[in-house]
mmCIF file as Biopython writes it, N, C-alpha, C and O atoms, coordinates in Angstrom:
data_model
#
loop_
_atom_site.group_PDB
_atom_site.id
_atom_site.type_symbol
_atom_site.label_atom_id
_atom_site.label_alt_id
_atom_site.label_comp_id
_atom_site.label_asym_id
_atom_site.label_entity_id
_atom_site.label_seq_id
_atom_site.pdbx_PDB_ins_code
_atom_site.Cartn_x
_atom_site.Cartn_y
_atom_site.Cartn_z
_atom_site.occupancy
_atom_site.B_iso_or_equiv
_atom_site.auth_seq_id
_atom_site.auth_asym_id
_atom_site.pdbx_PDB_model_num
ATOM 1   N N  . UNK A ? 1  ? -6.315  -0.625  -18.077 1.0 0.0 1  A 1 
ATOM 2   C CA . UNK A ? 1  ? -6.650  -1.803  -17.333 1.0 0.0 1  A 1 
ATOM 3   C C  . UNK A ? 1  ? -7.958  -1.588  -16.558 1.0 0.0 1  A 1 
ATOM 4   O O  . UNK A ? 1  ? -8.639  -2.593  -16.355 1.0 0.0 1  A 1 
ATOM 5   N N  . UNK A ? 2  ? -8.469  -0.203  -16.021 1.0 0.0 2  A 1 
ATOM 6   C CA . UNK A ? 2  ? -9.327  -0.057  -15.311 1.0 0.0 2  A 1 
ATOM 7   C C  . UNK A ? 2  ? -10.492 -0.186  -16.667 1.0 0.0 2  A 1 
ATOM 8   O O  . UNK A ? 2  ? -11.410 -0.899  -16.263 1.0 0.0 2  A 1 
ATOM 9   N N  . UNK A ? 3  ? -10.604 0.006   -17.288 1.0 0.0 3  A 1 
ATOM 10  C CA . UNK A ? 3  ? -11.432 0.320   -18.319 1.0 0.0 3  A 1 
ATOM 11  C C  . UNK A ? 3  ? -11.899 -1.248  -18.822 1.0 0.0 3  A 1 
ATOM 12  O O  . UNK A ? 3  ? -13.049 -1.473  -19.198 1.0 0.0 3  A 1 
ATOM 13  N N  . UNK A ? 4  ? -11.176 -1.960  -18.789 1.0 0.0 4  A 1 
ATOM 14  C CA . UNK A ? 4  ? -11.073 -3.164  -19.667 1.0 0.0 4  A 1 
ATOM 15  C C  . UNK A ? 4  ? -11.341 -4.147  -18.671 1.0 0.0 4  A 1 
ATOM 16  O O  . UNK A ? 4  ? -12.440 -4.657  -18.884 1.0 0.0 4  A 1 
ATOM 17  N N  . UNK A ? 5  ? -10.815 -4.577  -17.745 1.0 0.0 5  A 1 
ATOM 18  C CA . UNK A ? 5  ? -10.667 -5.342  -16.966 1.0 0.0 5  A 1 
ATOM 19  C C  . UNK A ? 5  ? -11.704 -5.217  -15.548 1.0 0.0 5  A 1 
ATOM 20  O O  . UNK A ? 5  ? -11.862 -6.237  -14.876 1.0 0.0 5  A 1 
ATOM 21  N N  . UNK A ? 6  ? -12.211 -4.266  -15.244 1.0 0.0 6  A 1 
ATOM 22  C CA . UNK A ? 6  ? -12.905 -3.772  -13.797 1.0 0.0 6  A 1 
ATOM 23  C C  . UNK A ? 6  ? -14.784 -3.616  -14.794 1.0 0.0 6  A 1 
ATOM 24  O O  . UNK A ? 6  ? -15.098 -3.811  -15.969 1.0 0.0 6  A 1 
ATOM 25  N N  . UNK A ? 7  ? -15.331 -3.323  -13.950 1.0 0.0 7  A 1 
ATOM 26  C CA . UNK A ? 7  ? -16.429 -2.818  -13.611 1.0 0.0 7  A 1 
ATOM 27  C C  . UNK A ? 7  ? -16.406 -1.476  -14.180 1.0 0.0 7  A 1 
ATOM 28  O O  . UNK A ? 7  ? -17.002 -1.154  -15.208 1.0 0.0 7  A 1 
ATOM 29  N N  . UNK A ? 8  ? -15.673 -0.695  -13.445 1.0 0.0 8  A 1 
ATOM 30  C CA . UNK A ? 8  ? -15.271 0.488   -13.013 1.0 0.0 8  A 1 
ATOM 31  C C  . UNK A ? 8  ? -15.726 1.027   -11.940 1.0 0.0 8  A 1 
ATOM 32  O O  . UNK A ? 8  ? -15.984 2.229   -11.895 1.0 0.0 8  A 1 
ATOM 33  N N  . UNK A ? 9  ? -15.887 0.228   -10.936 1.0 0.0 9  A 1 
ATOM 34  C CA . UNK A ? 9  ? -16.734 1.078   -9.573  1.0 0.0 9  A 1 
ATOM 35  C C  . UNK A ? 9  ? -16.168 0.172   -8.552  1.0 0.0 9  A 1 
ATOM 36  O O  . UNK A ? 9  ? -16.765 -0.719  -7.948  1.0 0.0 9  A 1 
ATOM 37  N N  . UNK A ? 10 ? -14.414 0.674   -8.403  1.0 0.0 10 A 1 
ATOM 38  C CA . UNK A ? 10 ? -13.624 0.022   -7.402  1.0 0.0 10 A 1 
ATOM 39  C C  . UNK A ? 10 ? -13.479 1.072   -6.375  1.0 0.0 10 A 1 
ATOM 40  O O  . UNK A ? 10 ? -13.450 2.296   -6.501  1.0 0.0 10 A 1 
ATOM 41  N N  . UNK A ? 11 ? -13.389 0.285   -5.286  1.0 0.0 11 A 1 
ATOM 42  C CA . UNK A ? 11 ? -13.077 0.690   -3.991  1.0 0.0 11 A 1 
ATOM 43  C C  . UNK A ? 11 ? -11.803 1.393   -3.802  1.0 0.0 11 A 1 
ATOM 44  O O  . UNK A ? 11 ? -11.985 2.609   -3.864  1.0 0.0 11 A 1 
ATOM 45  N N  . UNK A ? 12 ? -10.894 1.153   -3.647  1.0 0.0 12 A 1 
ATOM 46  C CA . UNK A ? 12 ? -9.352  1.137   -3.609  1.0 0.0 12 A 1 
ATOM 47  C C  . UNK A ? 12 ? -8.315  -0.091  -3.806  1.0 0.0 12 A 1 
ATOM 48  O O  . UNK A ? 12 ? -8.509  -1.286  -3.584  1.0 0.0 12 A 1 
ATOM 49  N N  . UNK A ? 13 ? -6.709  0.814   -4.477  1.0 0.0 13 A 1 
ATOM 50  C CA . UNK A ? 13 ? -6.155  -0.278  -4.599  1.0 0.0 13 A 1 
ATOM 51  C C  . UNK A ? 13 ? -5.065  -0.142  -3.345  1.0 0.0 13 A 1 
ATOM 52  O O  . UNK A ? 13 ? -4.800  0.969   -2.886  1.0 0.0 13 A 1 
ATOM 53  N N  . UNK A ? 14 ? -4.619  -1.030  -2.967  1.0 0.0 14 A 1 
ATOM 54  C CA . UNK A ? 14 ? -3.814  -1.534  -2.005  1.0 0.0 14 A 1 
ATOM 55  C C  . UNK A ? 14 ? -2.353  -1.743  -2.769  1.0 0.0 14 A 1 
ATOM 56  O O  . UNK A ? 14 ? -2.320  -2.429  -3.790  1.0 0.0 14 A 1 
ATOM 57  N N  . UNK A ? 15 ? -1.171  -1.145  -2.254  1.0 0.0 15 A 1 
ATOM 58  C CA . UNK A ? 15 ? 0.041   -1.516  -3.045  1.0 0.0 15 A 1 
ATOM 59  C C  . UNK A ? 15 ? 0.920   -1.532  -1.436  1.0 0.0 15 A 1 
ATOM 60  O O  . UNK A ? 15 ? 0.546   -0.789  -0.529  1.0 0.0 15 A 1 
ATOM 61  N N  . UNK A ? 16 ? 1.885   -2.305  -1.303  1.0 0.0 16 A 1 
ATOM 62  C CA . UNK A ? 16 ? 2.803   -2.663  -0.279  1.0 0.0 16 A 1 
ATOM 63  C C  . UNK A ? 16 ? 3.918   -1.891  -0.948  1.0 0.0 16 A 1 
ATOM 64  O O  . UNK A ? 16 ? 4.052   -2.226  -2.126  1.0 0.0 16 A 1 
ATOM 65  N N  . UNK A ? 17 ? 4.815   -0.890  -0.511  1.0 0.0 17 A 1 
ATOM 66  C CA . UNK A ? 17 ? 5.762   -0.200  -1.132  1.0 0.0 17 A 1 
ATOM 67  C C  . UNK A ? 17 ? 7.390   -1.326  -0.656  1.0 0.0 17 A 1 
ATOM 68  O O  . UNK A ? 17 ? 8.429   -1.107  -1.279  1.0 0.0 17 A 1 
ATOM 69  N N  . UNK A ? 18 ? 7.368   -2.182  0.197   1.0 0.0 18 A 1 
ATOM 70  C CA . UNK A ? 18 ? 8.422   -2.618  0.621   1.0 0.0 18 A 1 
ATOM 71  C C  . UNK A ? 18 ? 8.078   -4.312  0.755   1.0 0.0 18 A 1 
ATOM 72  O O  . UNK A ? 18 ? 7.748   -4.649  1.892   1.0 0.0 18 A 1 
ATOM 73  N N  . UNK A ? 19 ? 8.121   -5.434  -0.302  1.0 0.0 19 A 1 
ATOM 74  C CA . UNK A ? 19 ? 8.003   -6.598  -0.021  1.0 0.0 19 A 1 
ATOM 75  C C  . UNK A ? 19 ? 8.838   -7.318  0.113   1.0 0.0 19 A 1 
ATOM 76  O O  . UNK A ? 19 ? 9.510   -7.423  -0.913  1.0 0.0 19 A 1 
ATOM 77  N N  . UNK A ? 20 ? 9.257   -8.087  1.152   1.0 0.0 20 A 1 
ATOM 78  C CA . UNK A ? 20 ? 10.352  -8.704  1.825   1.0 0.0 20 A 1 
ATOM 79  C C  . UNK A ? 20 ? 10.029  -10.198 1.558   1.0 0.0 20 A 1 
ATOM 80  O O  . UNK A ? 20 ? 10.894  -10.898 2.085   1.0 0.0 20 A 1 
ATOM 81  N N  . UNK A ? 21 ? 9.369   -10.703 1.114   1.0 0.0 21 A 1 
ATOM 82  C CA . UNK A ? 21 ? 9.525   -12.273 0.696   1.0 0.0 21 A 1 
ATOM 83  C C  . UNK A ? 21 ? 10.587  -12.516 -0.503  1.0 0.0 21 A 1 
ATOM 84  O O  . UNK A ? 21 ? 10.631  -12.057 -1.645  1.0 0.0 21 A 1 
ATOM 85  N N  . UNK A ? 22 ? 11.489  -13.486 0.253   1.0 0.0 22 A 1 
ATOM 86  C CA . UNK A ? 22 ? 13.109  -13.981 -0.609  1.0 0.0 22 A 1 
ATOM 87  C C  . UNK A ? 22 ? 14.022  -12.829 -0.593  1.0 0.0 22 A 1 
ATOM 88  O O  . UNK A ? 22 ? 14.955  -12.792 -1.395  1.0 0.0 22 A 1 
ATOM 89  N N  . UNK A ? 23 ? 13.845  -11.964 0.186   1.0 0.0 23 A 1 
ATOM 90  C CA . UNK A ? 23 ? 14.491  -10.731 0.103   1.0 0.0 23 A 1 
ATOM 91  C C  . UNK A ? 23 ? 13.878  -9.472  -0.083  1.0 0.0 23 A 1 
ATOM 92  O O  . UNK A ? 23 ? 12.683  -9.758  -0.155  1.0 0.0 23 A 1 
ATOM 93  N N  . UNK A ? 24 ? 14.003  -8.056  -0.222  1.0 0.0 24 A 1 
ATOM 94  C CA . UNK A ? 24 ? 13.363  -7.005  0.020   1.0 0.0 24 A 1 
ATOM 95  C C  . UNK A ? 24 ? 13.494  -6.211  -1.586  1.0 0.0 24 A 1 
ATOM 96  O O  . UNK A ? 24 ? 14.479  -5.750  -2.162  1.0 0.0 24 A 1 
ATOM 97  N N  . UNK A ? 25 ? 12.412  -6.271  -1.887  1.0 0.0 25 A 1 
ATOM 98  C CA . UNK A ? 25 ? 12.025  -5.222  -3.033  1.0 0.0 25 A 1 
ATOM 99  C C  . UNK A ? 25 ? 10.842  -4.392  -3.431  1.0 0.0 25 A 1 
ATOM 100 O O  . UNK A ? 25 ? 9.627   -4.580  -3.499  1.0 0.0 25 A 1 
ATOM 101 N N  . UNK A ? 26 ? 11.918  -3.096  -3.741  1.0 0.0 26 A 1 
ATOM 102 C CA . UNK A ? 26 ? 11.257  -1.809  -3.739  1.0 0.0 26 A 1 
ATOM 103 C C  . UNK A ? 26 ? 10.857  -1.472  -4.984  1.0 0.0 26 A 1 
ATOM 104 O O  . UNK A ? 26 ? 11.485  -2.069  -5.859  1.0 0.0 26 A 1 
ATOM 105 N N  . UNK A ? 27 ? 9.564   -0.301  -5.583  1.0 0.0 27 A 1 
ATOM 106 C CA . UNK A ? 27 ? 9.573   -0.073  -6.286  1.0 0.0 27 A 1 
ATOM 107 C C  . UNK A ? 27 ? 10.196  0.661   -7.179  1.0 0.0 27 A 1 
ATOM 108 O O  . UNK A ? 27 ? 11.245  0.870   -6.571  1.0 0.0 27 A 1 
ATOM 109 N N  . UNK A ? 28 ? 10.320  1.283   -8.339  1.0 0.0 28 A 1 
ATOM 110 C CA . UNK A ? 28 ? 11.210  2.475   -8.902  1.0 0.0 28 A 1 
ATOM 111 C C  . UNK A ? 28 ? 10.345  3.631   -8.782  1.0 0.0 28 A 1 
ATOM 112 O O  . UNK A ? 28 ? 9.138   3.748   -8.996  1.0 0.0 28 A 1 
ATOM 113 N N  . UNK A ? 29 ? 11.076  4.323   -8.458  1.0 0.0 29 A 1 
ATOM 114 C CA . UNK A ? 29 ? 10.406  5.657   -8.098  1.0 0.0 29 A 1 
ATOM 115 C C  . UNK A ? 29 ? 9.873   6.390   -8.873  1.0 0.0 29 A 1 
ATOM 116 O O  . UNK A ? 29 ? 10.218  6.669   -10.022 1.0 0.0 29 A 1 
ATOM 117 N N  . UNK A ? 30 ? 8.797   6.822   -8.144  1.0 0.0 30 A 1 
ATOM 118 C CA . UNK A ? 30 ? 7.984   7.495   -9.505  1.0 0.0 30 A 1 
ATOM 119 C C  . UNK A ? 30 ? 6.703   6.606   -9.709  1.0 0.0 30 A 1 
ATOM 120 O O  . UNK A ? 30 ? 5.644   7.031   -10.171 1.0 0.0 30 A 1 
ATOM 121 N N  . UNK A ? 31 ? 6.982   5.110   -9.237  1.0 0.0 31 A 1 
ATOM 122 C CA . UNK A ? 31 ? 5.839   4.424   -9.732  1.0 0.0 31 A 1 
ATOM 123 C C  . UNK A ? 31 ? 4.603   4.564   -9.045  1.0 0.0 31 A 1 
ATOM 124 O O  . UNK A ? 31 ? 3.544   4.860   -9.599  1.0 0.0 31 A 1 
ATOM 125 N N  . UNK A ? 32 ? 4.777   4.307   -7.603  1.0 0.0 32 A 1 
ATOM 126 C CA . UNK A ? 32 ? 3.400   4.997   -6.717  1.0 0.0 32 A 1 
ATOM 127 C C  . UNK A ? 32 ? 2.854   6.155   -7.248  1.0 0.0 32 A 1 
ATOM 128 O O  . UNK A ? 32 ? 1.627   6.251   -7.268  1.0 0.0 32 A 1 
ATOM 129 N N  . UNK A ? 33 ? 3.760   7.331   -7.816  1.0 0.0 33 A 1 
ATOM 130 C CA . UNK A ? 33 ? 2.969   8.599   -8.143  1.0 0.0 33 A 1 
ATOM 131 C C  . UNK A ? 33 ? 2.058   8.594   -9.275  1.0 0.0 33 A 1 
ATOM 132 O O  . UNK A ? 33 ? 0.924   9.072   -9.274  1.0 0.0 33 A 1 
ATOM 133 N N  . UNK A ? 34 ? 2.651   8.008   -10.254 1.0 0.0 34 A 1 
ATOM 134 C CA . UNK A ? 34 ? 2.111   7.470   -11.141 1.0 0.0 34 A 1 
ATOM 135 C C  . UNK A ? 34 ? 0.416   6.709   -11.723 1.0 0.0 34 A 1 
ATOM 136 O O  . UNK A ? 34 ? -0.369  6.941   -12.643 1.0 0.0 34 A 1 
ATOM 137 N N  . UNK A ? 35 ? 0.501   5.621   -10.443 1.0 0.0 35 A 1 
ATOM 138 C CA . UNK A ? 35 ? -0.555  4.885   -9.889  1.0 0.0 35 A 1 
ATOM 139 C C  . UNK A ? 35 ? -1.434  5.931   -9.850  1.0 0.0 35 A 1 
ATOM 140 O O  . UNK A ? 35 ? -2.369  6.192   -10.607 1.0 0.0 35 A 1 
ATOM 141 N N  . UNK A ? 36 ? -0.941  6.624   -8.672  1.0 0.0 36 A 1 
ATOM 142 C CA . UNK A ? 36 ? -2.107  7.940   -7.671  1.0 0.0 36 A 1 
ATOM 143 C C  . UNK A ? 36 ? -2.780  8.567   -8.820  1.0 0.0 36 A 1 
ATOM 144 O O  . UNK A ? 36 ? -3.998  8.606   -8.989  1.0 0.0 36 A 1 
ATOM 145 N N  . UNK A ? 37 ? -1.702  9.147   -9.741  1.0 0.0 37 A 1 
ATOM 146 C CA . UNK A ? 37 ? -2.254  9.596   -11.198 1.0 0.0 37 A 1 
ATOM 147 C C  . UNK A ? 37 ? -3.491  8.965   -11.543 1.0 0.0 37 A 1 
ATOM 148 O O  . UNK A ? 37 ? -4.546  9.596   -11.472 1.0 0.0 37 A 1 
ATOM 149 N N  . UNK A ? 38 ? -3.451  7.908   -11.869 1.0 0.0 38 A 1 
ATOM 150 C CA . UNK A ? 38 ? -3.865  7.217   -13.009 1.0 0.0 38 A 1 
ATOM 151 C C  . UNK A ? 38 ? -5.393  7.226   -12.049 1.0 0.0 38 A 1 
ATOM 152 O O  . UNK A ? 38 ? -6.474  7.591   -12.510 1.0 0.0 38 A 1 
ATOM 153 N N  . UNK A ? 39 ? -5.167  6.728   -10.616 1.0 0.0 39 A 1 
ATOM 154 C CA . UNK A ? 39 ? -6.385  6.483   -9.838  1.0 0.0 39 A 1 
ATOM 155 C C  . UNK A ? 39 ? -7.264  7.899   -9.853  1.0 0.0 39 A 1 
ATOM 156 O O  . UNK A ? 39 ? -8.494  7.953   -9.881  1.0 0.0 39 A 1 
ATOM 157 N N  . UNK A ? 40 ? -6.548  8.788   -9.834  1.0 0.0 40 A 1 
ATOM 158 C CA . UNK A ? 40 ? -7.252  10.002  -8.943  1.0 0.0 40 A 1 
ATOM 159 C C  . UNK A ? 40 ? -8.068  10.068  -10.070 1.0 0.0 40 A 1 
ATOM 160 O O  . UNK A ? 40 ? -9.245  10.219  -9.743  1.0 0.0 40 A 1 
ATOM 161 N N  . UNK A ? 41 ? -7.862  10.004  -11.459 1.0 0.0 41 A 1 
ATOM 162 C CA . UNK A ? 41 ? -8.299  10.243  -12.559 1.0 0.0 41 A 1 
ATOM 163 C C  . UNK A ? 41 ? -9.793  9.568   -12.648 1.0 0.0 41 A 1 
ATOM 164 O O  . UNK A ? 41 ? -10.595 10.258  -13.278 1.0 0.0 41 A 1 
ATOM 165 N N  . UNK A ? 42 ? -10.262 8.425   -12.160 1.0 0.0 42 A 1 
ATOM 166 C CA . UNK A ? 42 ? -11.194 7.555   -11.861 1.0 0.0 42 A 1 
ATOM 167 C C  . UNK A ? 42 ? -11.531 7.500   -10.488 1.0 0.0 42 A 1 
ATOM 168 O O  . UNK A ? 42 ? -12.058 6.463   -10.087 1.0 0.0 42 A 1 
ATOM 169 N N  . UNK A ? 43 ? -11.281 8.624   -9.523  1.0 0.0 43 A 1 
ATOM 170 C CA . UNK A ? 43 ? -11.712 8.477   -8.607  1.0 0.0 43 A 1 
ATOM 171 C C  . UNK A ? 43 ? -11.739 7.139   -7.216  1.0 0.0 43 A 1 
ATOM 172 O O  . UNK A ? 43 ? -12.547 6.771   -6.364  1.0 0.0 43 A 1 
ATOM 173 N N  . UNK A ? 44 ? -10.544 6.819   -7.587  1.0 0.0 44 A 1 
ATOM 174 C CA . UNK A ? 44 ? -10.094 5.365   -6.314  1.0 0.0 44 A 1 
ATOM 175 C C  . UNK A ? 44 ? -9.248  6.030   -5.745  1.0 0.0 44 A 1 
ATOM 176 O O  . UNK A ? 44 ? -8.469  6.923   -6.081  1.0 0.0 44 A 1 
ATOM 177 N N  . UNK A ? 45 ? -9.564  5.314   -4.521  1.0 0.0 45 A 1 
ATOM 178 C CA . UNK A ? 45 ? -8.394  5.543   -3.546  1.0 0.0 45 A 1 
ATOM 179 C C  . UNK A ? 45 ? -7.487  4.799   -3.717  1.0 0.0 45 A 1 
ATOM 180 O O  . UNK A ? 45 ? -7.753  3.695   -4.193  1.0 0.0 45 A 1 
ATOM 181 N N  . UNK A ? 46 ? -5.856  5.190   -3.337  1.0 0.0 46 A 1 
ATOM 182 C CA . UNK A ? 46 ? -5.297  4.436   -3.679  1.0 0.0 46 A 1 
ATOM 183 C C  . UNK A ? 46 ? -4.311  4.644   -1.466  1.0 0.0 46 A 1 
ATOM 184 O O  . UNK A ? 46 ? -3.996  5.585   -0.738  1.0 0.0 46 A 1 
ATOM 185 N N  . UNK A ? 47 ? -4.252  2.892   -1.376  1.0 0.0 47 A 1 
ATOM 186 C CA . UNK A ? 47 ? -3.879  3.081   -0.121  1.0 0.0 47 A 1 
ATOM 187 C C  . UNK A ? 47 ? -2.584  2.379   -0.096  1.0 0.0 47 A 1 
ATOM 188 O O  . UNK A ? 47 ? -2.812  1.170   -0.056  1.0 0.0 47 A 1 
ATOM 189 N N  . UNK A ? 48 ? -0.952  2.699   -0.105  1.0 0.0 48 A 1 
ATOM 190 C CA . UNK A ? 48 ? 0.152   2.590   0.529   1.0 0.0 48 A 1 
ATOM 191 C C  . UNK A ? 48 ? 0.477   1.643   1.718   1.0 0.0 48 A 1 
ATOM 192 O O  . UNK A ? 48 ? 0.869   2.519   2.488   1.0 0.0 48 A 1 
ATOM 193 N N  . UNK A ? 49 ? 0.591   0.581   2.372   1.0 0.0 49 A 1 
ATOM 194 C CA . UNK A ? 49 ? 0.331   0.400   3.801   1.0 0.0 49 A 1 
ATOM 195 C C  . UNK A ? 49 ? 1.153   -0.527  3.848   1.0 0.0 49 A 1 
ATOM 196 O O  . UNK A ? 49 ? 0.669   -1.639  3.642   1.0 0.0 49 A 1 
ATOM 197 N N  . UNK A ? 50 ? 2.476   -0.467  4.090   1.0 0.0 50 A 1 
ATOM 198 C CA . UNK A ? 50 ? 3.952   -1.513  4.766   1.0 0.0 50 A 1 
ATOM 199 C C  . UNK A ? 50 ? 3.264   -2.562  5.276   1.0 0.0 50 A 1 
ATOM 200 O O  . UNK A ? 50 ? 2.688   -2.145  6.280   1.0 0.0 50 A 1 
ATOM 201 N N  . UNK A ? 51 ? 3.112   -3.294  5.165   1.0 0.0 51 A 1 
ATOM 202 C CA . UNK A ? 51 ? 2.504   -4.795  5.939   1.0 0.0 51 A 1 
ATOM 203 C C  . UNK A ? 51 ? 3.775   -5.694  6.856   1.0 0.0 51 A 1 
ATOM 204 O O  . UNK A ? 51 ? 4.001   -5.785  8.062   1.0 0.0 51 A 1 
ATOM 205 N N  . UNK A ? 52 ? 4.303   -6.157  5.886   1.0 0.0 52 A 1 
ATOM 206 C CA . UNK A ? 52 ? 5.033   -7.105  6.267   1.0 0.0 52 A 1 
ATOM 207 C C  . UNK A ? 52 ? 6.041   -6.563  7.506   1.0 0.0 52 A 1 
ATOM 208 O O  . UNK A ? 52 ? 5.661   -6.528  8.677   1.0 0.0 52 A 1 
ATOM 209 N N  . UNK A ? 53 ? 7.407   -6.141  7.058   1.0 0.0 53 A 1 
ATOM 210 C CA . UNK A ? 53 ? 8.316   -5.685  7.987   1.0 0.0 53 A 1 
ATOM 211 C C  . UNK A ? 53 ? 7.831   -4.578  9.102   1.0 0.0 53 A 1 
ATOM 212 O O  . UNK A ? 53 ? 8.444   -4.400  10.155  1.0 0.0 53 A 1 
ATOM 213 N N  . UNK A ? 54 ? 6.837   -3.975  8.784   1.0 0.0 54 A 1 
ATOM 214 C CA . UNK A ? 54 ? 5.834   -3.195  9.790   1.0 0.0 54 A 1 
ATOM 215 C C  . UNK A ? 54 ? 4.747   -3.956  10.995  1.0 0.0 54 A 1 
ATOM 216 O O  . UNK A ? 54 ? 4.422   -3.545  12.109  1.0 0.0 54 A 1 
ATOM 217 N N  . UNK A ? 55 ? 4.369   -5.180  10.282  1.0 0.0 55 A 1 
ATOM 218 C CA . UNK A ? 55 ? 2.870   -5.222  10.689  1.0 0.0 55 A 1 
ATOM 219 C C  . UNK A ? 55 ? 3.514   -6.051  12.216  1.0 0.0 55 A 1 
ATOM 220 O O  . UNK A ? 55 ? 4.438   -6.861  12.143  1.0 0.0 55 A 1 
ATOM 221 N N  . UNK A ? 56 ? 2.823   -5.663  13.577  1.0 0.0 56 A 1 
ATOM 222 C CA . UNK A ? 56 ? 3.258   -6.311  14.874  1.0 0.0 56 A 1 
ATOM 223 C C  . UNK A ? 56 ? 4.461   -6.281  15.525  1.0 0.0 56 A 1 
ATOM 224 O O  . UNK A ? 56 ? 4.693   -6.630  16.683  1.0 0.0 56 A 1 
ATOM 225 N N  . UNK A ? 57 ? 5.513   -5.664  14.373  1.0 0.0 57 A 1 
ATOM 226 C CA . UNK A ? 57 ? 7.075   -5.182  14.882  1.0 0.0 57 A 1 
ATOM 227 C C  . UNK A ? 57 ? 7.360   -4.048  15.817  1.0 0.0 57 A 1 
ATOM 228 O O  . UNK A ? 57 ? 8.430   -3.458  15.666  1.0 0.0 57 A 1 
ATOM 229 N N  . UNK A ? 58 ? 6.440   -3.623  16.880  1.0 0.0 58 A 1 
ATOM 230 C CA . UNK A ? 58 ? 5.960   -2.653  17.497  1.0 0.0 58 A 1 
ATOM 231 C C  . UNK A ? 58 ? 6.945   -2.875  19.268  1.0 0.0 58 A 1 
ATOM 232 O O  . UNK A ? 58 ? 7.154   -1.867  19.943  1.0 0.0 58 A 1 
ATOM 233 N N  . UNK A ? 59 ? 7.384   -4.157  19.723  1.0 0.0 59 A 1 
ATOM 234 C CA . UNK A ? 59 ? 8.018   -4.139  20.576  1.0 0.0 59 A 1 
ATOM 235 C C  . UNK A ? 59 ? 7.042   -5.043  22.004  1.0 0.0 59 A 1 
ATOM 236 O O  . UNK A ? 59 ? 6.645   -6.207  21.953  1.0 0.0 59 A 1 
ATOM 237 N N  . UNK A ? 60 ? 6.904   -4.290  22.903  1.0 0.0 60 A 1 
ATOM 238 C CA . UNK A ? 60 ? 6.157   -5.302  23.937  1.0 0.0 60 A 1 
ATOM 239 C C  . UNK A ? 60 ? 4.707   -5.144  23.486  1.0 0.0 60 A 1 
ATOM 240 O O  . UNK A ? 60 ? 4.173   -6.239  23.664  1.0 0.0 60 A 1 
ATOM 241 N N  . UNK A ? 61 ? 3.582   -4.027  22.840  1.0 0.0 61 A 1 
ATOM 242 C CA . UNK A ? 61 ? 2.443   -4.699  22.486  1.0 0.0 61 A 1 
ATOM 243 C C  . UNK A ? 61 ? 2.411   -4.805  20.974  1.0 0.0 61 A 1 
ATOM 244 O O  . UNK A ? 61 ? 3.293   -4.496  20.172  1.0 0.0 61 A 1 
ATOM 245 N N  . UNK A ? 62 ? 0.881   -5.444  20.699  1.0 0.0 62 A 1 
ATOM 246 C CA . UNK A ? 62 ? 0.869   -5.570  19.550  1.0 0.0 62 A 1 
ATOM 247 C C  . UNK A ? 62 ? 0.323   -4.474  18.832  1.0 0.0 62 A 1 
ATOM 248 O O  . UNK A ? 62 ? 0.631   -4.527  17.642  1.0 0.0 62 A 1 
ATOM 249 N N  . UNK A ? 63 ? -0.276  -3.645  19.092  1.0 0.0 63 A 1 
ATOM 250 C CA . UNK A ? 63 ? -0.262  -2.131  18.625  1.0 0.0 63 A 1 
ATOM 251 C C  . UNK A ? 63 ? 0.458   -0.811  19.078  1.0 0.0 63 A 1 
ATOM 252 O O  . UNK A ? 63 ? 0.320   -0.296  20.187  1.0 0.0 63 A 1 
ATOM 253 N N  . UNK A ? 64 ? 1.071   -0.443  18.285  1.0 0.0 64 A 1 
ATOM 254 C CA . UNK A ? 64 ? 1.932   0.431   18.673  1.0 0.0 64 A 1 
ATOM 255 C C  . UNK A ? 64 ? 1.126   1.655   19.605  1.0 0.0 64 A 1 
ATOM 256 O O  . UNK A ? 64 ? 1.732   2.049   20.602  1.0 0.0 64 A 1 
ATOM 257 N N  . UNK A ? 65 ? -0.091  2.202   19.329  1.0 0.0 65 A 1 
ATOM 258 C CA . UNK A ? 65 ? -0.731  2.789   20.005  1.0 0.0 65 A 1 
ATOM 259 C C  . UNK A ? 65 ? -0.947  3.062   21.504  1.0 0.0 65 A 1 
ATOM 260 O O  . UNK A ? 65 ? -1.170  4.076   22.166  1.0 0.0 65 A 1 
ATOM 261 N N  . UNK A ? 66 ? -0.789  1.732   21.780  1.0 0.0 66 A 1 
ATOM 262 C CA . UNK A ? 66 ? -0.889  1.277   23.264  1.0 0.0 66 A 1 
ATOM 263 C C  . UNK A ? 66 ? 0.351   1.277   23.940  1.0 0.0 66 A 1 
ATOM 264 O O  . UNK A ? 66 ? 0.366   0.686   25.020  1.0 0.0 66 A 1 
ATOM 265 N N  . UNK A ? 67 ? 1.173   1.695   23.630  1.0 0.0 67 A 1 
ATOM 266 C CA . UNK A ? 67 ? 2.417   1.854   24.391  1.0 0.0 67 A 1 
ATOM 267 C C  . UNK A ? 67 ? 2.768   3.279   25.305  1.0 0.0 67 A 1 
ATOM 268 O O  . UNK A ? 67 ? 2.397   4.437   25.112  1.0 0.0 67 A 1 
ATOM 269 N N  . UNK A ? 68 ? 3.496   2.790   26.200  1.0 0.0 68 A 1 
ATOM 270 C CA . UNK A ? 68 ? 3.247   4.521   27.181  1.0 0.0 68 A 1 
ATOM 271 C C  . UNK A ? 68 ? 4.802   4.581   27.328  1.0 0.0 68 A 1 
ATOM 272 O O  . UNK A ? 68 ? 5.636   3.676   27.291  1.0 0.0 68 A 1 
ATOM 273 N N  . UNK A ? 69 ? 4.942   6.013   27.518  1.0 0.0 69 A 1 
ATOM 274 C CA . UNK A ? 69 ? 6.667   6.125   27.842  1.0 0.0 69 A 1 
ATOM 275 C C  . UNK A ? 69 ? 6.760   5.921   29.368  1.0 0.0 69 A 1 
ATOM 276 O O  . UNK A ? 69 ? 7.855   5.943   29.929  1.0 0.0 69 A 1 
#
């Protein structure tokens, strides 16, 4: 697909490991590693990053960073 379909001079791909729209589904395992494979091979990054059930679910601020005990 990278070959055929791209340029070949991508940035990174973005994959959500946990999507919760109509309900929550995961990938089969093995498949992210897979990906990483295929990317590292062509040199992309490949970036992981929970969005949804993660993103602002942090409590009183909106970055978790900023919170003090």
């Amino acid at each position: 697909m990278i070959q055929t379909t791209t340029a070949g001079d991508i940035a990174c791909m973005i994959a959500e490991p946990i999507q919760g729209v109509g309900g929550f589904s995961v990938p089969p395992d093995g498949l992210f590693g897979a990906f990483k494979e295929v990317l590292d091979e062509h040199g992309v990054l490949f970036i992981s990053d929970e969005v949804q059930t993660g993103w602002g679910r942090t409590g009183e601020h909106f970055w978790v960073s900023r919170h003090t005990a």
